[in-house]
C-alpha positions, 0 to 999 in steps of 0.5 A: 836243280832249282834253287827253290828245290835246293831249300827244300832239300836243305830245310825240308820237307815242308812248304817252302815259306813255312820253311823259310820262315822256321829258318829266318826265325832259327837265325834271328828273326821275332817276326811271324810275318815272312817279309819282316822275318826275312829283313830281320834275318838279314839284319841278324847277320849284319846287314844294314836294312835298307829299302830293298830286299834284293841289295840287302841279300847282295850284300849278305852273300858277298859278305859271306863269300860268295861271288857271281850274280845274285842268282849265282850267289843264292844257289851257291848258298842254298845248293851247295852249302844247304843255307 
């Protein structure tokens, strides 16, 4: 399963950024706009802002537990715990 299916499956049914952003604002975020929900959601959760959005779900997912590759992490986090 690709993780994209894993976050429609976790937050669905619906649009993938519609969804995603419901789930940034449900834990955090103000904004409406997805690329500011996103680092407001993080930000929500401890995660210093910085200038990647890469390294800031990095940090997030390690944080949190999880090990491997980013991509490993991000699976883990949408496939096996639904976000």
């Amino acid at each position: 399963m690709q993780i994209n299916d894993c976050i429609v499956t976790a937050l669905g049914p619906g649009q993938i950024n519609d969804l995603l952003l419901a789930f940034y604002q449900a834990n955090g975020a103000t904004s409406n706009q997805m690329n500011d929900a996103e680092v407001e959601f993080l930000s929500a959760q401890g995660v210093v802002v910085t200038d990647h959005l890469n390294d800031m779900w990095f940090r997030f997912l390690r944080g949190s537990g999880y090990y491997g590759s980013m991509n490993d992490m991000m699976y883990q986090f949408w496939c096996v715990d639904g976000g």
